[in-house]
C-alpha positions in Angstrom: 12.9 -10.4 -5.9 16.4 -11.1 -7.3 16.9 -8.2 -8.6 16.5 -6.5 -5.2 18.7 -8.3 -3.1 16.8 -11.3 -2.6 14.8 -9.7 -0.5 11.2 -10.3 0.6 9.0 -7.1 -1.0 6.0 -9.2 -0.8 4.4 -6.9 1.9 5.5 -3.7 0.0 3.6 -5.5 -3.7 0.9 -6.1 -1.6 0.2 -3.0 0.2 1.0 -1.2 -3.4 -1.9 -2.9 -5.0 -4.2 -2.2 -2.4 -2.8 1.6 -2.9 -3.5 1.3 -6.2 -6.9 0.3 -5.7 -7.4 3.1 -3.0 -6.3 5.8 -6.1 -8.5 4.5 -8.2 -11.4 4.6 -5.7 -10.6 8.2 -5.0 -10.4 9.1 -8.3 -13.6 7.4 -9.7 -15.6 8.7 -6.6 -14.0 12.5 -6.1 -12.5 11.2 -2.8 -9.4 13.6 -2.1 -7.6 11.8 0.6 -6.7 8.6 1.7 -5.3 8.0 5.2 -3.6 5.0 5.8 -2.2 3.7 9.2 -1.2 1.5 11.2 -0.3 0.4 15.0 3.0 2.0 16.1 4.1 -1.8 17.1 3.9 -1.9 13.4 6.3 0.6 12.2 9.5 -1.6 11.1 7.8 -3.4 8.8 8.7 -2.6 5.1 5.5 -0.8 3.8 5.0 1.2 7.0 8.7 2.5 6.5 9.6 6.2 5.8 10.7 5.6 2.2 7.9 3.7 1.4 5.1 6.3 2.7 6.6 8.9 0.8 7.0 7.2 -2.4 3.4 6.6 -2.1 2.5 9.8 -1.0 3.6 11.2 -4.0 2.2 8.3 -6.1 -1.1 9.5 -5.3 -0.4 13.5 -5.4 0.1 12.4 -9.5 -3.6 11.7 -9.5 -4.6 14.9 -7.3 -5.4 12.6 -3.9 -3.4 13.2 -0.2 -2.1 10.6 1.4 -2.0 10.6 5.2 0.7 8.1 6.7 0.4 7.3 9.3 -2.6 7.8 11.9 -0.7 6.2 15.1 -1.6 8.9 17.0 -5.3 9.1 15.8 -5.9 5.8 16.7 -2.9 4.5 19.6 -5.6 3.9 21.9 -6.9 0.3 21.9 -10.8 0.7 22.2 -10.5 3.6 20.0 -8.8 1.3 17.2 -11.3 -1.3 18.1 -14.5 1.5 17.7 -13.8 2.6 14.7 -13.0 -0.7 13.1 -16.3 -2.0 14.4 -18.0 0.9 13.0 -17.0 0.3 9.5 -17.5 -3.7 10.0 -14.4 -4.6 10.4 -12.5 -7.3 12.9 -11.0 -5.7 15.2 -9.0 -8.4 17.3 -6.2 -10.3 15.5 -5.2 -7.8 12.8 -4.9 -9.2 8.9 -1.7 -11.0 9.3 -3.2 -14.0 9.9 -5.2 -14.3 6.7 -1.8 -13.6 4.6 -0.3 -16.1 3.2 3.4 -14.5 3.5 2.6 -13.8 7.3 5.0 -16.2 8.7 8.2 -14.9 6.1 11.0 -13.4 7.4 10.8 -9.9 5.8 14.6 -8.6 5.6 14.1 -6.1 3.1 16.0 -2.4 3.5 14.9 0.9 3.0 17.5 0.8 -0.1 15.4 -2.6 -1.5 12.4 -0.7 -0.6 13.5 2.0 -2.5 14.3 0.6 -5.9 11.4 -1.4 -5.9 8.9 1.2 -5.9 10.8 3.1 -8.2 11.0 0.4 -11.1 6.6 -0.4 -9.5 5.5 3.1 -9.7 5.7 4.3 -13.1 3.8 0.7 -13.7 1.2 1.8 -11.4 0.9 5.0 -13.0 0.8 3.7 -16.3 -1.9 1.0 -14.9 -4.3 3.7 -13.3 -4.5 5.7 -15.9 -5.6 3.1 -18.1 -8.0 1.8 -15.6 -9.7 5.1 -15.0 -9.9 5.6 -19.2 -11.7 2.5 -19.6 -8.7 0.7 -21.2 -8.7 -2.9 -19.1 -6.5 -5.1 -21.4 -4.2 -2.2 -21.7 -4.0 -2.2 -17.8 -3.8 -5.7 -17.5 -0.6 -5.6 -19.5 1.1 -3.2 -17.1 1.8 -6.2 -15.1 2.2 -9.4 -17.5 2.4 -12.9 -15.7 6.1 -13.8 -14.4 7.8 -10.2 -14.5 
């Protein structure tokens, strides 16, 4: 994080990897879109910001998948939200927040931290997909060596 500020990306890593795990779903199982979203009460947090959902956005297009951000309207009513997660059993009171163990950090990271970060991330990400989907693991796994 120091070389962005200081700033807390841990949200934007995390929500990256699960991205990255979504891409390689898709990819593996012909699935050409992946809509992601989100409760509007949501919005000003780092990886529901504009930059980040179009960085991401295109981070998928490189692999031939949409990505839908966000689905507020889909899904702003309550029971609706609640249905649907249901459905697909999931929780649908108390969100994920509380099983994070970065929920309680003040997240103070910009648009500009958000930025850089997924710029120096996403060519990793790339790199670690396409090794993932050719079989290549301990190439992958080297994408993202321990401390870096």
């Amino acid at each position: 994080m120091p070389r962005f500020g200081g700033r807390n990306l841990v949200c934007v890593a995390c929500k990256l990897g699960m991205h990255i795990r979504a891409v390689i779903y898709c990819a593996e199982h012909l699935v050409p879109q992946v809509v992601a979203g989100s409760a509007r009460k949501q919005d000003f947090y780092p990886e529901q910001t504009p930059v980040f959902m179009e960085k991401i956005a295109e981070f998928s297009s490189r692999f031939g998948i949409k990505t839908s951000f966000p689905v507020y309207e889909d899904f702003s009513e309550d029971m609706t939200t609640r249905q649907v997660l249901e459905d697909f059993g999931l929780p649908s009171t108390g969100g994920g927040e509380r099983k994070c163990l970065f929920c309680q950090t003040l997240t103070t990271a910009g648009e500009k931290e958000i930025g850089s970060y997924l710029d120096e991330m996403i060519p990793r990400a790339v790199e670690y997909v396409d090794f993932r989907l050719a079989g290549r693991l301990a190439e992958a796994a080297a994408c993202f060596p321990p401390g870096r």
